[in-house]
PyMOL Python script that loads the backbone (N, CA, C, O; Angstrom):
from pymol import cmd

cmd.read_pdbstr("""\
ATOM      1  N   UNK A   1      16.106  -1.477  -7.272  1.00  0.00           N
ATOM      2  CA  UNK A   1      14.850  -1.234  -7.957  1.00  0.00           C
ATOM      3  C   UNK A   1      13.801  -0.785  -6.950  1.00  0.00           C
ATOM      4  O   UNK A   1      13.864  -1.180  -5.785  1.00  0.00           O
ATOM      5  N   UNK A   2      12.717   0.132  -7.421  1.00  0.00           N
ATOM      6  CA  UNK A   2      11.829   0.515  -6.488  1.00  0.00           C
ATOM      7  C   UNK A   2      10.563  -0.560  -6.337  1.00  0.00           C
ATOM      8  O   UNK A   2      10.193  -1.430  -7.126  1.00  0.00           O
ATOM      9  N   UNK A   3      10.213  -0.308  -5.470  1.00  0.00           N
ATOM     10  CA  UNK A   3       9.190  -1.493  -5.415  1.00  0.00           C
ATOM     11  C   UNK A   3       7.845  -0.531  -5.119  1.00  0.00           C
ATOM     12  O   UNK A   3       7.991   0.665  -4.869  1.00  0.00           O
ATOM     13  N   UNK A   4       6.437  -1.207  -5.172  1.00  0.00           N
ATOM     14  CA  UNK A   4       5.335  -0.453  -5.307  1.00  0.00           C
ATOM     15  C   UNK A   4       4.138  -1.071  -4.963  1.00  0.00           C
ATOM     16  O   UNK A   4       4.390  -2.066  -4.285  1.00  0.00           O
ATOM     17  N   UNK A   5       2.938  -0.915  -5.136  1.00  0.00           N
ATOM     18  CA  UNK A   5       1.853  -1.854  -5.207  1.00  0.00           C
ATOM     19  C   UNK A   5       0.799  -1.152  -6.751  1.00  0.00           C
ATOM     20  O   UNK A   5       0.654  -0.045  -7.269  1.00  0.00           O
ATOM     21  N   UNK A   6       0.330  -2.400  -6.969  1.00  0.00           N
ATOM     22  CA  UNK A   6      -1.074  -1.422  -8.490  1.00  0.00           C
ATOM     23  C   UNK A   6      -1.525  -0.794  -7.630  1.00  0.00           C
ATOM     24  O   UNK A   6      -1.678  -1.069  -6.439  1.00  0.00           O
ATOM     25  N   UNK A   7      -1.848   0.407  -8.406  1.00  0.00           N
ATOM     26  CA  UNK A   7      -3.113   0.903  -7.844  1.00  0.00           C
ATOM     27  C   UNK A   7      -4.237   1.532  -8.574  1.00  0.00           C
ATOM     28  O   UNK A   7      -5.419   1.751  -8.310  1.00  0.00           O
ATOM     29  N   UNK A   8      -3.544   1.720  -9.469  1.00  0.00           N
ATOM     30  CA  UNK A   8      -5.003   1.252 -10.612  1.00  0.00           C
ATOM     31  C   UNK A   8      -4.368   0.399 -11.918  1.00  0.00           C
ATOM     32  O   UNK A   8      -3.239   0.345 -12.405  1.00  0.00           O
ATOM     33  N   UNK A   9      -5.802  -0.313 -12.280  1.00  0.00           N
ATOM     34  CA  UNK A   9      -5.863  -0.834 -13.794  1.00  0.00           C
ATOM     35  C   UNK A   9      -6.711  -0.673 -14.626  1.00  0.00           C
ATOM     36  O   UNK A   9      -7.898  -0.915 -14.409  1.00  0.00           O
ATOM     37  N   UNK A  10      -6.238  -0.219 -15.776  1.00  0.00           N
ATOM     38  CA  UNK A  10      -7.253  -0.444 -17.109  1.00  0.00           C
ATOM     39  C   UNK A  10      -7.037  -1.368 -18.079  1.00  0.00           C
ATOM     40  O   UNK A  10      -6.950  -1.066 -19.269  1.00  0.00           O
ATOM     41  N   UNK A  11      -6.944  -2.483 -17.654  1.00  0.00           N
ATOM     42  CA  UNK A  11      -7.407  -3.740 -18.556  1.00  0.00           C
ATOM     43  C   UNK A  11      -7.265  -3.289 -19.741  1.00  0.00           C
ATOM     44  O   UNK A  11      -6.216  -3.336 -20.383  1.00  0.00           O
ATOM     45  N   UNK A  12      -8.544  -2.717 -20.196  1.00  0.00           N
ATOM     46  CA  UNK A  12      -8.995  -2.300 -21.559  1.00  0.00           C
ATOM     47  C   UNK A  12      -8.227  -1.468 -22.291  1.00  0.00           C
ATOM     48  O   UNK A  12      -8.144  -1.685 -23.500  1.00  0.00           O
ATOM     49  N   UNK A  13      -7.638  -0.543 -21.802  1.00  0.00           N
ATOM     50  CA  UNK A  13      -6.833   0.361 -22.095  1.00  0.00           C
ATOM     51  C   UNK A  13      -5.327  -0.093 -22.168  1.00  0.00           C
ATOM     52  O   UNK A  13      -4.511   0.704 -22.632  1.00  0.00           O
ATOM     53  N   UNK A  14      -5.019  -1.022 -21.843  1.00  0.00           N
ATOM     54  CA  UNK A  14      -3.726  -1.411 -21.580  1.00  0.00           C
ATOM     55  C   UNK A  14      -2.693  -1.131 -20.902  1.00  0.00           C
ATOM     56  O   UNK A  14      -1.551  -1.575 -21.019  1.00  0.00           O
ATOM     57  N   UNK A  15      -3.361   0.071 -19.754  1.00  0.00           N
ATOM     58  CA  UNK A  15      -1.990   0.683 -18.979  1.00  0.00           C
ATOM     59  C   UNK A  15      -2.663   0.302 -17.611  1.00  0.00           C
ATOM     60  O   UNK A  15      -3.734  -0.279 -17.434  1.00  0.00           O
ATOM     61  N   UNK A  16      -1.686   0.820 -16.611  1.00  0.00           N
ATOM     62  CA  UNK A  16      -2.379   1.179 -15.318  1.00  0.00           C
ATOM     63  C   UNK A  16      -1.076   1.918 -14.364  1.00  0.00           C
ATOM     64  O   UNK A  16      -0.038   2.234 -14.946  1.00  0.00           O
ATOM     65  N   UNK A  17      -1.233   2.159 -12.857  1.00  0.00           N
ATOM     66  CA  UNK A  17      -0.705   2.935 -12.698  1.00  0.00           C
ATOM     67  C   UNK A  17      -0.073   2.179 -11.334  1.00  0.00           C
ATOM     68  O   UNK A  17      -0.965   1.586 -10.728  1.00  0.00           O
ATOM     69  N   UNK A  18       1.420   2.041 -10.624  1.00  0.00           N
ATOM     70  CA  UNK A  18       1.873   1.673  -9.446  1.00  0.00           C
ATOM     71  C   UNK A  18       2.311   3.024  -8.289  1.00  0.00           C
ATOM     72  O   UNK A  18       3.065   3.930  -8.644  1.00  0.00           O
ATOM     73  N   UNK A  19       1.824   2.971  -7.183  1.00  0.00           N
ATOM     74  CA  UNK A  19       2.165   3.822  -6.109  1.00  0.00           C
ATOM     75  C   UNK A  19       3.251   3.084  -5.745  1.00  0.00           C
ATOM     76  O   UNK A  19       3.347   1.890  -5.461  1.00  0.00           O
ATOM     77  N   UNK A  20       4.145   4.059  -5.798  1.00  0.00           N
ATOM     78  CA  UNK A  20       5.813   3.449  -4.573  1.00  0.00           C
ATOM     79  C   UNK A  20       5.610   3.880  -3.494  1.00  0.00           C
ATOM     80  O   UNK A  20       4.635   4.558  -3.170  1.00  0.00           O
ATOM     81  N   UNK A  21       6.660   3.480  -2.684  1.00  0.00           N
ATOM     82  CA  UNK A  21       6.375   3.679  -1.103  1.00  0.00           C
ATOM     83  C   UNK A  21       6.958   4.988  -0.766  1.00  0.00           C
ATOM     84  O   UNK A  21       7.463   5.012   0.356  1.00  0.00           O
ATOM     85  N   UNK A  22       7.036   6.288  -1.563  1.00  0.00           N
ATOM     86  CA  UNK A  22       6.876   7.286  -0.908  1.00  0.00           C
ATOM     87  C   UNK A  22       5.296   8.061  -1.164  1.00  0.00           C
ATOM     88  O   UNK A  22       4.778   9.104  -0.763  1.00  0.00           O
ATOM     89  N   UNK A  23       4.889   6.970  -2.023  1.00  0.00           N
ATOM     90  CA  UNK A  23       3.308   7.483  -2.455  1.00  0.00           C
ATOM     91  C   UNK A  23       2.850   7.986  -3.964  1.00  0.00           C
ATOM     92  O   UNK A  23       1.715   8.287  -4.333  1.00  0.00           O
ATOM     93  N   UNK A  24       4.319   7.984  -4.866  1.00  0.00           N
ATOM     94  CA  UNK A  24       4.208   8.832  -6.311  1.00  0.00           C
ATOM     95  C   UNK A  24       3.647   7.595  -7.180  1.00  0.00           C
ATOM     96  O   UNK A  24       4.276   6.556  -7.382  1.00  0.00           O
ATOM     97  N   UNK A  25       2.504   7.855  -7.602  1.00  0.00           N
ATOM     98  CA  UNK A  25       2.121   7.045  -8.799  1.00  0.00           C
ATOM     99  C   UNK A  25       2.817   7.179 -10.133  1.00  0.00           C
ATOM    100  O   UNK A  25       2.831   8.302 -10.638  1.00  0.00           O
ATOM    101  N   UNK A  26       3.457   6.074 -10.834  1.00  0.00           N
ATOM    102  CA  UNK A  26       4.163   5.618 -11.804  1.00  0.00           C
ATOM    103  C   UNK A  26       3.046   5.046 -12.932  1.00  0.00           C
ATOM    104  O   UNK A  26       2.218   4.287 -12.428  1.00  0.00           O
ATOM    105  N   UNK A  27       2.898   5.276 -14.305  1.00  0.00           N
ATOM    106  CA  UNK A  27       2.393   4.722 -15.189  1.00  0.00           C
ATOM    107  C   UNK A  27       2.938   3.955 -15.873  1.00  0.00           C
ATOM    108  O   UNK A  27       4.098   4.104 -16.258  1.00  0.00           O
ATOM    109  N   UNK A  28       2.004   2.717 -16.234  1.00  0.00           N
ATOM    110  CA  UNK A  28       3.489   1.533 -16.934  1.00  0.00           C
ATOM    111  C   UNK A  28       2.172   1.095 -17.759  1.00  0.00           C
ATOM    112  O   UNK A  28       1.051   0.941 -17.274  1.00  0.00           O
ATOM    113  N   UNK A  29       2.559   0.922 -19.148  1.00  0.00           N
ATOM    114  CA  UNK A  29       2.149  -0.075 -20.151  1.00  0.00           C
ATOM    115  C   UNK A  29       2.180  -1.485 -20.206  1.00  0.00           C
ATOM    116  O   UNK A  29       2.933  -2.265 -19.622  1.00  0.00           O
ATOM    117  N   UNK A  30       1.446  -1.655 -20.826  1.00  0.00           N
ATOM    118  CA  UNK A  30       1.750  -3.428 -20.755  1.00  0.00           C
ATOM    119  C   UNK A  30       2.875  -4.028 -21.114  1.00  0.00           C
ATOM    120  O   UNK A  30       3.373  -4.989 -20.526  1.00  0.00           O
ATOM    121  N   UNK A  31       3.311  -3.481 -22.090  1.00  0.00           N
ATOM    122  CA  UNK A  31       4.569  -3.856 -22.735  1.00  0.00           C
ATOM    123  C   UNK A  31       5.307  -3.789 -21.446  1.00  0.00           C
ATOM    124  O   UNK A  31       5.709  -4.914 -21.152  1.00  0.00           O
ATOM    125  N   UNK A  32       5.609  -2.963 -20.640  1.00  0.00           N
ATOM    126  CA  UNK A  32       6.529  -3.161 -19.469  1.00  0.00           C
ATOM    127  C   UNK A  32       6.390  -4.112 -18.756  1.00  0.00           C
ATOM    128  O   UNK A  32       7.470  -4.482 -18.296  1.00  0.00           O
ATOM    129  N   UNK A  33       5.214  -4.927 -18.316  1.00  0.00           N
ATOM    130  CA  UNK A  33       5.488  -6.303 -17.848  1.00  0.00           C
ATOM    131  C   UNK A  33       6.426  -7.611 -17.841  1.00  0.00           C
ATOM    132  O   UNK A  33       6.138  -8.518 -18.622  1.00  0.00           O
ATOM    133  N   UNK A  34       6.879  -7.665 -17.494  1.00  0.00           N
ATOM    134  CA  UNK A  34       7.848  -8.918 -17.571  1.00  0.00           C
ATOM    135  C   UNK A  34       7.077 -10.422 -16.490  1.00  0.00           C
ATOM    136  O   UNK A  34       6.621 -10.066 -15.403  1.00  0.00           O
ATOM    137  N   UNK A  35       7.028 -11.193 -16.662  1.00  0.00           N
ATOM    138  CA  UNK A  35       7.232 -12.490 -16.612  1.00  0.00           C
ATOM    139  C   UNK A  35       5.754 -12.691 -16.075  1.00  0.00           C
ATOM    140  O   UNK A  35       5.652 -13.800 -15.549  1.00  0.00           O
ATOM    141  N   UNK A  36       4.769 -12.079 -16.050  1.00  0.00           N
ATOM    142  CA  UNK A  36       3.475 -12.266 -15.922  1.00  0.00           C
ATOM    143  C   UNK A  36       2.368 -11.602 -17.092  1.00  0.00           C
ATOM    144  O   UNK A  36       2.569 -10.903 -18.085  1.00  0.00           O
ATOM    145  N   UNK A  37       1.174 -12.138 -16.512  1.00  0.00           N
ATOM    146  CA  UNK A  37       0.496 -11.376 -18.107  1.00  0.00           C
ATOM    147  C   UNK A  37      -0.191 -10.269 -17.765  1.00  0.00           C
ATOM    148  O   UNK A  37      -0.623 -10.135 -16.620  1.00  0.00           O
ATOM    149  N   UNK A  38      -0.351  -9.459 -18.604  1.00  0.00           N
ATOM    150  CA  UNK A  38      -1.100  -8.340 -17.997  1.00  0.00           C
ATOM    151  C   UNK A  38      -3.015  -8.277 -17.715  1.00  0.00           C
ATOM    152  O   UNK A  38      -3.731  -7.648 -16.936  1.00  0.00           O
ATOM    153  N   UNK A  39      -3.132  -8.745 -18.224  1.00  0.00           N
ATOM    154  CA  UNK A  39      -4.799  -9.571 -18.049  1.00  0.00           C
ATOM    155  C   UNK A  39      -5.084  -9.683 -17.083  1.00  0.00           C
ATOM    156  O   UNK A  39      -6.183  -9.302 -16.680  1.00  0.00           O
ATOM    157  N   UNK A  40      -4.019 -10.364 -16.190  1.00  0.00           N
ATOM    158  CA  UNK A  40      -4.285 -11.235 -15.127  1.00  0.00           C
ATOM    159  C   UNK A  40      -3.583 -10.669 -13.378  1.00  0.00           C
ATOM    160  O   UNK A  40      -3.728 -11.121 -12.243  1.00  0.00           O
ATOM    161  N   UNK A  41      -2.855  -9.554 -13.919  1.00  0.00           N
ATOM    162  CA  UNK A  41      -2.676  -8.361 -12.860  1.00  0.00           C
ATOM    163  C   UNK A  41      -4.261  -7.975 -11.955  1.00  0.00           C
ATOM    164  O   UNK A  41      -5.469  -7.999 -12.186  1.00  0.00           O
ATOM    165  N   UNK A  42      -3.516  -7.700 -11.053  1.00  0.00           N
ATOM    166  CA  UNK A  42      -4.608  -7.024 -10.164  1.00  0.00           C
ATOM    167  C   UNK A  42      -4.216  -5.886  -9.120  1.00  0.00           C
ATOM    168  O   UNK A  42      -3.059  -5.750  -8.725  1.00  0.00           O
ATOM    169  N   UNK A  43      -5.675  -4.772  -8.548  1.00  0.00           N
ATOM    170  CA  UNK A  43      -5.402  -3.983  -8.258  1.00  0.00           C
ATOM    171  C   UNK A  43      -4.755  -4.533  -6.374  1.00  0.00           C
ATOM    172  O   UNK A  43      -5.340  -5.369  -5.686  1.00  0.00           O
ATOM    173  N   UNK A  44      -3.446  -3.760  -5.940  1.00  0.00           N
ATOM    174  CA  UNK A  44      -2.793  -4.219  -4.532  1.00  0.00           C
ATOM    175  C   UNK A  44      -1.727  -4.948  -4.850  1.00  0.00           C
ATOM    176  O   UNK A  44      -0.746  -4.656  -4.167  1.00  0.00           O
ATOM    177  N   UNK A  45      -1.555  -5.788  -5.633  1.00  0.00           N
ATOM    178  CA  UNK A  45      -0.001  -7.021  -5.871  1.00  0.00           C
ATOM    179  C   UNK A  45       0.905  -5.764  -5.751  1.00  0.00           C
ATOM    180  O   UNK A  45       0.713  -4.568  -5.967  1.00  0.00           O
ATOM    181  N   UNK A  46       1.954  -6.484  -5.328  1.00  0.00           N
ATOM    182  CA  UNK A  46       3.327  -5.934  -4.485  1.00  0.00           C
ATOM    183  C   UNK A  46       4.221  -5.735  -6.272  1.00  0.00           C
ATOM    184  O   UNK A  46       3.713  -6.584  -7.004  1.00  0.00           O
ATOM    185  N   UNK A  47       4.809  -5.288  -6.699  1.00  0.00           N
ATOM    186  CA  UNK A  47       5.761  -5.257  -7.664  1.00  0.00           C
ATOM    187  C   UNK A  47       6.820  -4.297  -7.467  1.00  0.00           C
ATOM    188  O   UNK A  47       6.796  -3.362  -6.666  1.00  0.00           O
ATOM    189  N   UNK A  48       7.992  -4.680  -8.466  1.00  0.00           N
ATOM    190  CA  UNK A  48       9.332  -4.149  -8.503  1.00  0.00           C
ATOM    191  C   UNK A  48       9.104  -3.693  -9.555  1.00  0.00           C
ATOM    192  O   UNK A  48       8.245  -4.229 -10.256  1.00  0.00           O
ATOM    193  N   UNK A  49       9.886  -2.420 -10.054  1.00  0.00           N
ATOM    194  CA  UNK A  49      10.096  -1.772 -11.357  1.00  0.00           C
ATOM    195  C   UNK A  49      10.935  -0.840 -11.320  1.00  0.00           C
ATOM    196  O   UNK A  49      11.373  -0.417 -10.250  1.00  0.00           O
ATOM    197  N   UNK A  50      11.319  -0.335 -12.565  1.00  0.00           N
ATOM    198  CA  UNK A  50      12.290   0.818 -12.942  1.00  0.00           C
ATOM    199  C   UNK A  50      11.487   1.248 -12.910  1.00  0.00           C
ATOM    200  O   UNK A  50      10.298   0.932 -12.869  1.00  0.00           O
ATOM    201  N   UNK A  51      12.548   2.858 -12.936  1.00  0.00           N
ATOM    202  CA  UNK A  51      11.898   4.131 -12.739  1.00  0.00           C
ATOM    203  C   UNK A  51      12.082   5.549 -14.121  1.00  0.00           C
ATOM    204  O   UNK A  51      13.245   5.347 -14.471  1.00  0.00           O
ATOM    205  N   UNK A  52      11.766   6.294 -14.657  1.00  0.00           N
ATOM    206  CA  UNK A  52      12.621   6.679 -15.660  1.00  0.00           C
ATOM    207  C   UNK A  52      10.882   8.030 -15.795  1.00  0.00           C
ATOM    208  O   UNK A  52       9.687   7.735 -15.779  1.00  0.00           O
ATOM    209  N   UNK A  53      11.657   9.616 -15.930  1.00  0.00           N
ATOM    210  CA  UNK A  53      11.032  10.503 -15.983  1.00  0.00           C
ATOM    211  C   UNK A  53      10.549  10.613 -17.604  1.00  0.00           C
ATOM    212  O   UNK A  53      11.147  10.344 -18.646  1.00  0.00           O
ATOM    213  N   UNK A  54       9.464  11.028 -17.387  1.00  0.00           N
ATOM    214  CA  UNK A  54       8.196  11.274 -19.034  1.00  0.00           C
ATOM    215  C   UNK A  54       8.204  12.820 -18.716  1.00  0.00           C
ATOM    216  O   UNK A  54       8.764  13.537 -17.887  1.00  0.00           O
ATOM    217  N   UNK A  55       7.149  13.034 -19.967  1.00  0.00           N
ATOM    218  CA  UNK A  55       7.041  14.629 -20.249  1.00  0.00           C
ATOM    219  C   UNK A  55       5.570  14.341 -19.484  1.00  0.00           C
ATOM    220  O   UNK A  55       5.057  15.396 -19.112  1.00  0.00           O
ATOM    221  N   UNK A  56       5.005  13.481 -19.259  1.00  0.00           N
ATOM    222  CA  UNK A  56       3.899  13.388 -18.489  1.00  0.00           C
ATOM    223  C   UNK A  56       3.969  12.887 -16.775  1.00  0.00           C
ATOM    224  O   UNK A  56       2.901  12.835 -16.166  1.00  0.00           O
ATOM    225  N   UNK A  57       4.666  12.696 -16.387  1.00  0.00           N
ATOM    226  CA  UNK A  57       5.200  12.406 -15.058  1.00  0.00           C
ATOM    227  C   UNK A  57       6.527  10.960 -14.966  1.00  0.00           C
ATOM    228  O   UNK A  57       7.142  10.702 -16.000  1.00  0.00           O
ATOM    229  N   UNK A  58       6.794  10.226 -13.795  1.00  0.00           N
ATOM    230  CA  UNK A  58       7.069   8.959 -14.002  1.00  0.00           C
ATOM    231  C   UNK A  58       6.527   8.150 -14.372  1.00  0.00           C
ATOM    232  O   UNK A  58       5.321   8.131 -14.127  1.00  0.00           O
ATOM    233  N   UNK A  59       7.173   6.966 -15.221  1.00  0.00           N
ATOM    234  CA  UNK A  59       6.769   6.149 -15.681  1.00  0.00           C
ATOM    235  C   UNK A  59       7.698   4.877 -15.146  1.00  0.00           C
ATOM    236  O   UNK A  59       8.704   4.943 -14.439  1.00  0.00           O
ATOM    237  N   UNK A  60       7.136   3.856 -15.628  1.00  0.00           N
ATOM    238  CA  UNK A  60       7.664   2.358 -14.878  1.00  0.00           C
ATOM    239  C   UNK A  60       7.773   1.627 -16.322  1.00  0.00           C
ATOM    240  O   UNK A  60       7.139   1.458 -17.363  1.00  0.00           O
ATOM    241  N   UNK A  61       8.855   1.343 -15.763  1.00  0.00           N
ATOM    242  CA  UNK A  61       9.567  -0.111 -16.784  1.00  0.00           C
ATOM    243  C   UNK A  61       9.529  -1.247 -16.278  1.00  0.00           C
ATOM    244  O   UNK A  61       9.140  -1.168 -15.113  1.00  0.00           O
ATOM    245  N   UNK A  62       9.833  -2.670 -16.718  1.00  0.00           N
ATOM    246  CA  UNK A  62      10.041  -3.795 -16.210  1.00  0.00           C
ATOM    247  C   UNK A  62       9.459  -4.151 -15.479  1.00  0.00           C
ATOM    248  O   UNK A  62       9.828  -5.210 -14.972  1.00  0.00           O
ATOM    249  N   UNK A  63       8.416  -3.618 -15.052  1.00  0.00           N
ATOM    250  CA  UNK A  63       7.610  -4.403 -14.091  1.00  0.00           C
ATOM    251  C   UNK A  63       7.164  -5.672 -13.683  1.00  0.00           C
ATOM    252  O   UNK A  63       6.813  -6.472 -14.550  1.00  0.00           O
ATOM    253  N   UNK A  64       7.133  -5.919 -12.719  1.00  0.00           N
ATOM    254  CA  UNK A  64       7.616  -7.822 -12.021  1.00  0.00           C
ATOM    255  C   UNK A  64       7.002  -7.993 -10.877  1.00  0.00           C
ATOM    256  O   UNK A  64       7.288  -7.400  -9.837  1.00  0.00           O
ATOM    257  N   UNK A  65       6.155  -8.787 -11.016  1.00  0.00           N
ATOM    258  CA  UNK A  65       5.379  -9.459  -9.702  1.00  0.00           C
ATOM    259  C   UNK A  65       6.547  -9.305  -8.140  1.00  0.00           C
ATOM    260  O   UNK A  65       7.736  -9.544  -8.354  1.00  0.00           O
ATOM    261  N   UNK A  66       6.315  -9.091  -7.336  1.00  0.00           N
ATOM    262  CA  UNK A  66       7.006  -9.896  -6.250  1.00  0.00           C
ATOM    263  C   UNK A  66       5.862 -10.742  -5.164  1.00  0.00           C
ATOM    264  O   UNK A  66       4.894 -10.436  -4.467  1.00  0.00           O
ATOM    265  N   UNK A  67       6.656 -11.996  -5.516  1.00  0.00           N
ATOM    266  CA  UNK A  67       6.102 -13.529  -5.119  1.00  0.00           C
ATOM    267  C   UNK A  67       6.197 -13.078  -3.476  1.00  0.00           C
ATOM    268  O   UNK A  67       7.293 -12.760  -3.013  1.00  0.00           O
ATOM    269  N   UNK A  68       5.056 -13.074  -2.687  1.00  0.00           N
ATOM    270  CA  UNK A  68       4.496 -13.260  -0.959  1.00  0.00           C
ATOM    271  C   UNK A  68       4.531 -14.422  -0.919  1.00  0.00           C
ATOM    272  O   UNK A  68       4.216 -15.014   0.113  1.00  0.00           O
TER     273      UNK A  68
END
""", "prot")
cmd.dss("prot")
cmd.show_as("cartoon", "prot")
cmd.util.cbc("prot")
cmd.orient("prot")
């Protein structure tokens, strides 16, 4: 799985967006969260996620805290 950090959030909006470590920002919905809430995300936390191509760029699935 690729791993990433937030790098942006819209709360309000319900999405936000993870940079992986070659630098490509990924968009993930809330619904893609797994085992944390999305409320309570913030911009920098380290996360793991799938990867899977949109008609609008990559997007992120499953997204998952990784515990520092």
């Amino acid at each position: 799985m690729p791993t990433g950090t937030i790098a942006r959030l819209l709360i309000d909006k319900g999405f936000g967006f993870i940079r992986d470590e070659a630098g490509i920002e990924h968009f993930f919905h809330r619904s893609a969260v797994r085992g944390a809430v999305f409320e309570l995300l913030r911009e920098g936390q380290h996360v793991d996620f799938s990867s899977e191509d949109s008609s609008k760029g990559p997007r992120a699935g499953d997204v998952r805290l990784i515990e520092s």
